[in-house]
N, C-alpha and C positions, 0 to 999 in steps of 0.2 A: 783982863785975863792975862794968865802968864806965859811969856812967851815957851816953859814945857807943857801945859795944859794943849798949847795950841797944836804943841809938836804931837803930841799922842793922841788929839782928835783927827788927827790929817790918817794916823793910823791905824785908826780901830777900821771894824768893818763896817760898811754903810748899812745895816740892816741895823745896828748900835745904834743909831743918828736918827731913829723912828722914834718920836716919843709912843711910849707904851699905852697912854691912854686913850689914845686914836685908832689904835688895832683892833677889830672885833673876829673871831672869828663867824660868828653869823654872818656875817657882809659875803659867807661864800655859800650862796646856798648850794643845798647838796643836788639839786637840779642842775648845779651848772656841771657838774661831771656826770652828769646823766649823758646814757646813748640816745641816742634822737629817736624818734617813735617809729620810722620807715626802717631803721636799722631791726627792729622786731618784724616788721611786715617783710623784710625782703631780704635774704640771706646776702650778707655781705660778696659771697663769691655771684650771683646773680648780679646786686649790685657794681661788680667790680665792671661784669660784662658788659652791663646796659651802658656803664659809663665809658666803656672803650669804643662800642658800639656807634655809641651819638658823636662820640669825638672822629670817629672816620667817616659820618655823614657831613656833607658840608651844611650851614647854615643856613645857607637859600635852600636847601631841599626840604630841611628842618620847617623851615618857617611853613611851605608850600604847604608840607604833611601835615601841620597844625590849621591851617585851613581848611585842607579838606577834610580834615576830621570833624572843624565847626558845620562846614555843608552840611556832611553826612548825617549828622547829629540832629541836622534843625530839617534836614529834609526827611529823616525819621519820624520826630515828633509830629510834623504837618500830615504825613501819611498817617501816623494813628490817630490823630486827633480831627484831619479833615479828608484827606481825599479817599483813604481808607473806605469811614463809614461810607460816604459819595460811591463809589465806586460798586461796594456791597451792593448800596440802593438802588443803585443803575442795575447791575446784576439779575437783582430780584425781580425788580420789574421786566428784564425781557424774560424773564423764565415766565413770568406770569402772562405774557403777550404770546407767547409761544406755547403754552398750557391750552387743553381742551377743557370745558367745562361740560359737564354734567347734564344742563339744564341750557340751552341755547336762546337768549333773548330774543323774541321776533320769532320763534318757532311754533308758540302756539296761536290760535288761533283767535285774532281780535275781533271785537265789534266794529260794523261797518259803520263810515262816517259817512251822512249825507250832506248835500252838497256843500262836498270839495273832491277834487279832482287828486288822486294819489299819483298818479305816474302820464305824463305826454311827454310823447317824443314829438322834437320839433320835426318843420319840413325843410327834407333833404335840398332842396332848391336854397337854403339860406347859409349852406355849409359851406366853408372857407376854403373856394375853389379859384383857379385860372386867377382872376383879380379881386375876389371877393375878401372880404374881411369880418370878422365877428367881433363885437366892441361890448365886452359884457363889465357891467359898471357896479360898485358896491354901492349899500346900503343910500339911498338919494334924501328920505327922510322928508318931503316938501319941499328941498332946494334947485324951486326951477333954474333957476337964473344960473346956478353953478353947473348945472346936469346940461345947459347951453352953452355954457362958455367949453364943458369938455368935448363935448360933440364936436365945437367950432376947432377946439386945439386939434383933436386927432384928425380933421379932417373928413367928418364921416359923411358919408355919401350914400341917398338913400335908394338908388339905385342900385349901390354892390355891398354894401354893408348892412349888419345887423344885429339892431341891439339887443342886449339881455341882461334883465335888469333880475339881483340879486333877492329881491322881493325889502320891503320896509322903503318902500318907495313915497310910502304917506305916513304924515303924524309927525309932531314937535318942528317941521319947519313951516315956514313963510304960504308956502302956495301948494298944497298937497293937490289937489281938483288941474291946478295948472301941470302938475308931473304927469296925472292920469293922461291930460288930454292929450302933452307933448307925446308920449309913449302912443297911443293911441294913434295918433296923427303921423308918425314916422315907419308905424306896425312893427316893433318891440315887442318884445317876449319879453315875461315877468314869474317868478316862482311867488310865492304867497310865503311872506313874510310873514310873522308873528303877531306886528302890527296893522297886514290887514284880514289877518286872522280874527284877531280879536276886534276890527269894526266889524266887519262882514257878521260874526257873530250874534254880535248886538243888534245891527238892523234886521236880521232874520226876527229875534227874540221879539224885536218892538212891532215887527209885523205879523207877527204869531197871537202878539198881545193887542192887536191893533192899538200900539199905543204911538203917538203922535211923536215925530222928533220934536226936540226943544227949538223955537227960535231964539234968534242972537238977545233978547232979553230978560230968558230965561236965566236964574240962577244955577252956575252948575255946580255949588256945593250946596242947595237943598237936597233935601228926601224926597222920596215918590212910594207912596204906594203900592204904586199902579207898578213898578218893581217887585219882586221876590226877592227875596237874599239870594237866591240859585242864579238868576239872569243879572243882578246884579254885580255877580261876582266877575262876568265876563264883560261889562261895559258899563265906564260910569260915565257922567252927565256929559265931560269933557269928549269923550268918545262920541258923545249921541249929537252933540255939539259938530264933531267935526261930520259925521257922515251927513248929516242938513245941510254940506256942502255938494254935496256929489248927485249926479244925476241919473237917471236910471240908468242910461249908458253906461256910465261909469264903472257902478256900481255892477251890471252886469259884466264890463271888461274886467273887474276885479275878481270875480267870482269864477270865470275862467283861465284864472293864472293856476295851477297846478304847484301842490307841491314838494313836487321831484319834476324836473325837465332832462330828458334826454336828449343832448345834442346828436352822438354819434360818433362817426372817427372821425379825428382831426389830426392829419400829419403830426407826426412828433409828440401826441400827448397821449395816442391811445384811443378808449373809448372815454367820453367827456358827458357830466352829468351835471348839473343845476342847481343849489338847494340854497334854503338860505342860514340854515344854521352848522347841519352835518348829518353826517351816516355812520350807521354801526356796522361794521366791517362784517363782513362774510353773511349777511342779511339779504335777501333779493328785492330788491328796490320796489317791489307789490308788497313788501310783510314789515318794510318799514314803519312805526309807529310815526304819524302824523306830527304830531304834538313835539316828539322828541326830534324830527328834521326838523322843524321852524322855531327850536329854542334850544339845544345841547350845545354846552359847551366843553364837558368832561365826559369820560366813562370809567364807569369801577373795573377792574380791569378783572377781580375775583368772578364779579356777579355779571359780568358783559352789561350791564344796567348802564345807561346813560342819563343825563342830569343835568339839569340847567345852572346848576350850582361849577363852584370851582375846583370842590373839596378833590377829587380825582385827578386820571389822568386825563390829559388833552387829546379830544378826539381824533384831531388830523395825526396827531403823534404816534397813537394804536391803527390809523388809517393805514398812517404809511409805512407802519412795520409791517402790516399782513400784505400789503399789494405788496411789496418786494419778494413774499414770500409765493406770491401765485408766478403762473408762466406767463410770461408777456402779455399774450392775446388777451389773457383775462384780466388785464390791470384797467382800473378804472382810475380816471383824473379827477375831481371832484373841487367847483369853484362854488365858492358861497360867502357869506357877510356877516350879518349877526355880531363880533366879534368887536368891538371898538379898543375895548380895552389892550388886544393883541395888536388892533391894527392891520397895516397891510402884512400878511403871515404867509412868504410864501416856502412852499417845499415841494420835494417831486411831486407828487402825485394828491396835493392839496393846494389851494390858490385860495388865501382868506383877500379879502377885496376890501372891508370895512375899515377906512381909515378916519371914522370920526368925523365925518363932514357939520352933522348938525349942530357939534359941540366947538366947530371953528376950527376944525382940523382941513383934510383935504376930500375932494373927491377921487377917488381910482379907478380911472380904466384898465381891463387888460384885451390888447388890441392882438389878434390871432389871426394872421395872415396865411395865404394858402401853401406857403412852406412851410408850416407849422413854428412858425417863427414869434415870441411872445414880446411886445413892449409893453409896458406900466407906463401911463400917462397920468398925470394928475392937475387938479387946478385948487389954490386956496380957497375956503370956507369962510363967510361969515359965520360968527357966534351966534346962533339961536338960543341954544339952551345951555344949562351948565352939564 
């Protein structure tokens, strides 16, 4: 190249020095001088603001503000998504607890049950006075040996203390006959439980029919005849099997357990009552249905109907919205069993005691001294049943 070529390339213009077939003008699309899409959403002189705005916020304030804006945001979402409807549902339900109904369960008038005993108040002489004590014990199920071992932990003394037993004292453990006697032998109070409701029932039926209990080499998944489908439906072979244990004593001391027990007053708890499943609130403990004290676990809270079922609400939980709603004098305390699934369930003015003993859970006392003063005792279970 010649040394003029070279002189007049030093002084053309550098836009010259581009070869031409490398140039597109496509390469610029026309997006790229496009205004940006926020400059449409937000008028520039707005814009100018927010920007002068955040420039005299500091950083660390900025950053704070954007967190709690995510709080805010995600504590919204949870209230409409969960505690929201929750809260509704809670709502509802005391409007419904606190609603009069129409039609009052327990007010009209039932058929009479014969023998069982709807309502006993204990004797005053056993109420937790000066050094006395009341040692009322959940669901025992046939577990003599652990129903002794609690006795021995609280210390009970049969002189000033006094048991009272939740009723379901026999059936699916080890030694049911040895619970009757122990209770017996110490003179114990007992509500009638569901299960010995339903033997109690059965041997009436088999002594109505004069039909013979089974001995221990009887089959007790054969058929009988000598059964109806009606008595059958209240006690099968297993049933008729275990009352072959018990002896008329027994059998008579079981027939005298009531079921509702009134204690009476007990410093600090009130007036105190007995059962062994529950009670329907605002009900008088004579118009209580039998069947539904020794087996509710729920109540429909529209219908006041009570249920052995779960579908509802829980009894003690409508119990004890309505006692807070009476005047002191009239509040009732209310201990009972039944309940395994709950467990020991306790609250002001309901005491669940059932803590699963036959199932290898525990046994639970609740030991009620003359200052009205409550300890929970308990002692480990053997596994009987599943």
């Amino acid at each position: 190249m010649s040394n003029h070529a070279t002189a007049y390339d030093a002084h053309r213009p550098l836009i010259d020095l581009i070869p031409h077939d490398s140039l597109y003008v496509s390469d610029e699309e026309d997006g790229f001088y496009a205004r940006e899409e926020d400059e449409f959403l937000i008028h520039p002189k707005w814009k100018a603001m927010l920007q002068q705005t955040s420039n005299r916020i500091p950083r660390r304030v900025q950053r704070y503000l954007a967190i709690y804006l995510v709080f805010a945001t995600i504590a919204w979402i949870g209230w409409r998504s969960f505690i929201g409807p929750t809260y509704n549902e809670y709502r509802h339900e005391i409007a419904l607890m606190d609603s009069t109904t129409t039609e009052t369960f327990g007010a009209n008038l039932r058929p009479e049950f014969k023998g069982i005993i709807q309502v006993k108040t204990m004797d005053k002489k056993h109420l937790p006075v000066k050094n006395k004590r009341l040692v009322v014990v959940g669901d025992v199920h046939g577990c003599k040996e652990e129903l002794e071992a609690l006795l021995e932990k609280v210390g009970f003394d049969v002189d000033n203390d006094h048991l009272i037993l939740t009723g379901d004292i026999i059936s699916k453990g080890p030694d049911s006959p040895g619970v009757v006697s122990l209770a017996q032998e110490i003179g114990a109070s007992s509500v009638r439980g569901n299960h010995e409701d339903r033997t109690l029932l059965t041997i009436a039926e088999m002594e109505t029919a004069h039909t013979p209990l089974p001995g221990p080499e009887e089959n007790a998944n054969r058929t009988d005849d000598s059964l109806d489908e009606e008595s059958f439906s209240h006690g099968d072979y297993k049933v008729r099997k275990l009352a072959k244990q018990f002896s008329k004593k027994q059998i008579a001391w079981l027939r005298q357990c009531p079921v509702i027990l009134r204690i009476g007053p007990v410093s600090g708890m009130g007036e105190v009552v007995v059962v062994h499943a529950g009670l329907v609130p605002d009900i008088p403990l004579e118009q209580q249905d039998p069947y539904q004290v020794m087996n509710m676990r729920t109540i429909d809270l529209k219908t006041r109907v009570p249920s052995e079922n779960r579908d509802g609400t829980p009894w003690e939980k409508f119990w004890n919205h309505r006692q807070k709603k009476l005047p002191a004098a009239e509040r009732v305390t209310v201990l009972y069993g039944h309940d395994r699934k709950r467990g020991q369930n306790i609250q002001k003015y309901s005491k669940g005691l059932d803590s699963g003993c036959v199932g290898g859970g525990h046994l639970t006392a609740l030991v009620i001294d003359s200052r009205g003063k409550n300890k929970y005792v308990q002692v480990k279970c053997k596994k009987y049943v599943d």
